[in-house]
LUMROVO-179029 format. One line per 4 residues: number of its first residue (from 1); for each residue x, z, y of C-alpha. Coordinates in steps of 0.25 Angstrom, whole numbers, padded with zeros to 4 digits, m for minus. Example, Ala and Ser with C-alpha at 12.3 -4.5 7.8 and 13.67 -1.06 7.14 Angstrom:
// LUMROVO-179029
1 = 0049 0031 m0018  0055 0029 m0004
//
This chain:
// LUMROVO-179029
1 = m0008 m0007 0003  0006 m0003 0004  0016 m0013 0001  0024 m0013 m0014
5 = 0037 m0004 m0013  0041 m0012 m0025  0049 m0024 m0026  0050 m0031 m0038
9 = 0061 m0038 m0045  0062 m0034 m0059  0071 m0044 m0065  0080 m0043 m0052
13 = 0081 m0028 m0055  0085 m0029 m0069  0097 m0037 m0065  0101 m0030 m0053
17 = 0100 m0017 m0063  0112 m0023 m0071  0118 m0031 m0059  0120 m0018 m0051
21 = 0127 m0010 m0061  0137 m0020 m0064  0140 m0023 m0049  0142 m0007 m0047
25 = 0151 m0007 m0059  0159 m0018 m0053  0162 m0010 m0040  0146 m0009 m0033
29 = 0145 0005 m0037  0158 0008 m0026  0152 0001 m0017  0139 0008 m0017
33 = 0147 0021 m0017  0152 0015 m0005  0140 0013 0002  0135 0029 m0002
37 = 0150 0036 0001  0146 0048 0010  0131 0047 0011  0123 0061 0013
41 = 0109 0064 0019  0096 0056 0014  0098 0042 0010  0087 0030 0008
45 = 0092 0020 m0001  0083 0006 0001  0084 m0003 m0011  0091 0007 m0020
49 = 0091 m0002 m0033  0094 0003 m0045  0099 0014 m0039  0115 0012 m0041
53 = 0119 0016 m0028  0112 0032 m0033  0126 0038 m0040  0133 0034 m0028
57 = 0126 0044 m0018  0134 0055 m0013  0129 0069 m0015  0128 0071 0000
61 = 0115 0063 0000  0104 0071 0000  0093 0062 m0004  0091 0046 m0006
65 = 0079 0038 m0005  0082 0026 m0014  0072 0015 m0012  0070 0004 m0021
69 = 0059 m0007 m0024  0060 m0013 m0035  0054 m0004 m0046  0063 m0010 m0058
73 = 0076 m0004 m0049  0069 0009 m0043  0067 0014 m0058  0081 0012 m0060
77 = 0085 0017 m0045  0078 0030 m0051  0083 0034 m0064  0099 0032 m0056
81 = 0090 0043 m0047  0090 0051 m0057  0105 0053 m0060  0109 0051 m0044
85 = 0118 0061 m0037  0108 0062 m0027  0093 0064 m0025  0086 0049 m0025
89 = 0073 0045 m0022  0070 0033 m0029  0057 0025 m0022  0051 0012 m0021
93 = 0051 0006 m0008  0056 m0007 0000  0067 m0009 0012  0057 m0011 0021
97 = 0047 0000 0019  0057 0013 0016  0049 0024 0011  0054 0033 0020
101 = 0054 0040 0034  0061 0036 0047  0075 0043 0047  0073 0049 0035
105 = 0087 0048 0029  0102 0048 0032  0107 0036 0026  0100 0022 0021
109 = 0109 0015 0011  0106 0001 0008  0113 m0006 m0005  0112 m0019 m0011
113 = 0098 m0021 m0006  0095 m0025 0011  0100 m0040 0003  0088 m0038 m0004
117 = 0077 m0033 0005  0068 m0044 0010  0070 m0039 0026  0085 m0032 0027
121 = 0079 m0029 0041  0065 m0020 0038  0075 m0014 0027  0085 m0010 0036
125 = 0075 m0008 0049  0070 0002 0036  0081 0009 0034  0084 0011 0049
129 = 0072 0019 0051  0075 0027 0039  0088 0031 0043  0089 0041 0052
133 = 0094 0037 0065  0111 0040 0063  0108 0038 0048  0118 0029 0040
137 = 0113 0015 0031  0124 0012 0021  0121 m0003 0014  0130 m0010 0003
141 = 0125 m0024 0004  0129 m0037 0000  0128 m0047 0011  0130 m0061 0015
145 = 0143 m0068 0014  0152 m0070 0025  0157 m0084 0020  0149 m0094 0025
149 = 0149 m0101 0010  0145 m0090 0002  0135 m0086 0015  0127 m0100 0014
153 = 0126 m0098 m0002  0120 m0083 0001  0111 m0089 0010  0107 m0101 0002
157 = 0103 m0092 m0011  0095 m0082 m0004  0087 m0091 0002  0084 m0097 m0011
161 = 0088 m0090 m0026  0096 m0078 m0023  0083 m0068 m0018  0073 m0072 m0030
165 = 0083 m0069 m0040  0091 m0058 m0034  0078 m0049 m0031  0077 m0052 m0016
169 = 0093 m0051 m0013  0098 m0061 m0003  0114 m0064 m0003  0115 m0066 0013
173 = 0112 m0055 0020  0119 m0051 0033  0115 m0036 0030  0125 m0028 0041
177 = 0119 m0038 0052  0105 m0034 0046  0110 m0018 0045  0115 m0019 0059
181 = 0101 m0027 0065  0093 m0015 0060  0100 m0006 0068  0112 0002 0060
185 = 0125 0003 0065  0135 m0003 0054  0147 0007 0052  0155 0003 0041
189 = 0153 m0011 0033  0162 m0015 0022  0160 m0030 0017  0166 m0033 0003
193 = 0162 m0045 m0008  0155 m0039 m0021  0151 m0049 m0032  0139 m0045 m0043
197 = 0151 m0049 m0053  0165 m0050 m0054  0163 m0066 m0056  0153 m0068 m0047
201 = 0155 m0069 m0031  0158 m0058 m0022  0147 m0055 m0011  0148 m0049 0001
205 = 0143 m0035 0003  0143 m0022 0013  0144 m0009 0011  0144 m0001 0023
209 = 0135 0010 0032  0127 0009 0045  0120 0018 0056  0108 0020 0060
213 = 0110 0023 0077  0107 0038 0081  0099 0030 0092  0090 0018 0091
217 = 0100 0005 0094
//
């Protein structure tokens, strides 16, 4: 029997629904704009959400595979299909099992999501084989602190509270290490503090791009 492309977490969804519009309208929607600037060719998006990074896609892309588990959020990442810019795919699939062919696209863009994927390294060990060989990954991620207080809190709650009640996200991720351990090549990396609120803390995150090598490294 093949294994679920589904991955549910149905109260999570509903909050990151709400949480995800307030966080662009507070400055995320510039940063994911960021991350798509100048994209063109076919892209696979892993993790696509609830779809808000679709408006942002320039009309150079020719096609986007957006790929997204949990079914809650895929039925939103759909209807935001609907009135993209661009033509999208909206499919159910998991990080580690892309629904896709080696080399098949131009670009993998990865946004808010390899901190929530059980293995960050199948994930991006997937999007490497389907990004062809000179093709681009673009990730907007947040990662792990580098103050050593705020660090050792991170890594206290996502060993205990923080993954059950965030849907599987975990606060202290080194994810350029991981992106660089899978093989890409980091081009640009731009590290800035983001908070979910304007009272709450500011966390760090990346936005940036990488290459896959012409040649196997």
């Amino acid at each position: 029997m093949a294994a679920s492309q589904d991955v549910n977490h149905p109260l999570f969804a509903r909050i990151y629904e709400r949480v995800s519009v307030k966080e662009d309208e507070r400055g995320g929607s510039s940063y994911r704009a960021e991350l798509l600037d100048g994209l063109s060719g076919r892209v696979i998006e892993v993790g696509a959400g609830n779809g808000r990074n679709f408006a942002h896609y320039p009309a150079s892309v020719s096609r986007v595979l957006a790929v997204e588990p949990e079914p809650r959020l895929r039925e939103s990442a759909a209807r935001e299909a609907a009135t993209s810019p661009v033509p999208i795919e909206v499919v159910a699939g998991v990080a580690d099992r892309l629904p896709a062919e080696d080399g098949a696209f131009d670009v993998g863009v990865a946004s808010l999501v390899l901190c929530t994927v059980p293995d960050p390294d199948a994930a991006l060990a997937e999007l490497r084989r389907v990004i062809r060989p000179g093709g681009e990954l673009r990730f907007y991620e947040h990662v792990v602190s580098r103050r050593r207080r705020a660090a050792l809190l991170e890594r206290a709650l996502d060993a205990t509270l923080w993954p059950p009640l965030a849907g599987g996200c975990h606060l202290a991720r080194d994810t350029v290490a991981t992106i660089e351990r899978a093989g890409f090549r980091i081009e640009t990396c731009r590290r800035f503090g983001f908070g979910p609120s304007a009272i709450g803390p500011q966390i760090a995150h990346v936005v940036g791009n990488a290459r896959r090598p012409e040649q196997p490294s």
